[in-house]
Residue, then its C-alpha position, 0 to 999 in steps of 0.5 A: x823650665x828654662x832649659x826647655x826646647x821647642x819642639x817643631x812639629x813637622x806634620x800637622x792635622x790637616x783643618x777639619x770643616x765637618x759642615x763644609x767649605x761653601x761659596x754662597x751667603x748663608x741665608x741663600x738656599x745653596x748656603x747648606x751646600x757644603x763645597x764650592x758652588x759649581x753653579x757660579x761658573x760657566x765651564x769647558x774642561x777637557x782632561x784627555x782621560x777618554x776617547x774624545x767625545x766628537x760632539x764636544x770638539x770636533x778637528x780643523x785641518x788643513x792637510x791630513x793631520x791626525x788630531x783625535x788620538x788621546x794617549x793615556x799611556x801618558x801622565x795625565x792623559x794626553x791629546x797628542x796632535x800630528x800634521x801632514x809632512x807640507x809646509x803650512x799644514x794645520x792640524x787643531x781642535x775646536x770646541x763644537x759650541x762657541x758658548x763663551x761671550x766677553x762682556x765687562x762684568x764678568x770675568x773670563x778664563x782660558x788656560x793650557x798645558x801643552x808640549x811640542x817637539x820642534x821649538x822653531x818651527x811648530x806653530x802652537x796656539x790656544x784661542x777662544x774664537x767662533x766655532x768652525x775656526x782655530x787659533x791661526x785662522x778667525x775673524x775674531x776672538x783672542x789668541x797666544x801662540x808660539x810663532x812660526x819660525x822662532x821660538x817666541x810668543x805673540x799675544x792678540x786680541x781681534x774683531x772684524x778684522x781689527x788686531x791689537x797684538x804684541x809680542x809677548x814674555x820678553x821673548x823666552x821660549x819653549x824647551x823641546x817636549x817640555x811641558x808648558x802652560x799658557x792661558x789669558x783673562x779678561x775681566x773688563x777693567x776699562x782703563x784710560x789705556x783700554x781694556x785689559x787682556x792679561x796672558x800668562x805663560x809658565x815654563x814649568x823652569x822653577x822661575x814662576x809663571x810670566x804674566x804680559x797685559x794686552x790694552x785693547x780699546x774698547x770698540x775692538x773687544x769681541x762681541x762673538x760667542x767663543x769656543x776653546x780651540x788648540x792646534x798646532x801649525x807647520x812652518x816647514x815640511x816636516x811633520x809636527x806634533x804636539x801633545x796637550x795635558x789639558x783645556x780649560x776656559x771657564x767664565x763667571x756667570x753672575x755680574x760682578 
């Protein structure tokens, strides 16, 4: 048939696994398990879907900010977070228990989707600091946020009281109420520069995500047990808010 024509097919069968897609050796005792094993990582993930759960994250404020509302009348489920109207207000969210400890064989997630409605002068953060604190006040952990007064980020890495920061993503920034994500890994890879500290910042613009590394030196890495904490932070006084799909922070549990 040398007239023939190839047809291309536009929607194929999606790949059948009847036994499952696992994670782990066959010969191990949860290789009949067919999904991903979710006993390899330890998680934190809160969606928004349902009024929070007090003893899972609990408000840091300074002023009289309003930080539990979820607005599921918004796709995906919202954490919207509103400050008092005074300069240098704060309004955060902050894991209960800090149980998120960087070491140098296992490797560490934390990652964000947020918006907020003032790209100058909202100060938004994510950390992973001790319980009790909140991405603008800690005494030791890691934090990206948008700073105050501009519309750019900074990246930090901090222990008692030693910072190693820089700014961050060639200085882009927010688009007013437009979503935006922004998260860090650390993996423990000691290098002649330090140990690496990669953050990430995704405007959701078509471009892909921004990727920026921190190189801290190894006696400045935190040994404190970390919880999720987001916020946002007043640098004017006008009121400000934000509104946060979702928080995520996961770290694996076996040594790689």
């Amino acid at each position: 048939m040398p007239n023939a024509k190839v047809v291309k097919v536009l929607f194929q069968k999606p790949d059948r696994s009847p036994n499952g897609l696992g994670t782990n050796y066959k010969d191990d005792i949860k290789g009949l398990y067919g999904q991903p094993d979710p006993t390899q990582w330890h998680i934190w993930f809160e969606d928004f879907d349902f009024a929070p759960a007090t003893t899972k994250w609990v408000p840091q404020l300074v002023g009289a900010g309003s930080v539990n509302a979820v607005t599921t009348g918004l796709d995906g489920g919202q954490n919207t977070i509103t400050n008092s109207a005074a300069g240098n207000d704060l309004t955060a969210n902050t894991a209960l228990a800090a149980t998120f400890l960087p070491d140098t064989k296992r490797s560490l997630i934390a990652e964000c989707k947020f918006e907020v409605d003032d790209v100058t002068n909202a100060h938004f953060g994510l950390a992973l600091c001790p319980a009790a604190s909140n991405p603008f006040t800690y005494s030791e952990g890691i934090a990206i946020r948008k700073i105050l007064s501009a519309n750019t980020f900074t990246i930090e890495v901090k222990k008692a009281g030693t910072t190693s920061a820089a700014a961050a993503f060639g200085g882009v920034g927010l688009t007013v109420n437009t979503q935006a994500t922004i998260g860090f890994a650390y993996k423990g890879v000691i290098t002649s520069a330090g140990q690496e500290f990669l953050f990430k910042l995704d405007l959701n613009d078509g471009n892909g995500p921004r990727y920026q590394s921190l190189f801290v030196p190894t006696a400045n890495v935190p040994t404190a047990l970390l919880a999720p904490s987001w916020g946002v932070l007043n640098s004017t006084a006008v009121a400000r808010t934000a509104k946060v799909d979702y928080v995520f922070a996961a770290k694996d549990r076996f040594y790689q």
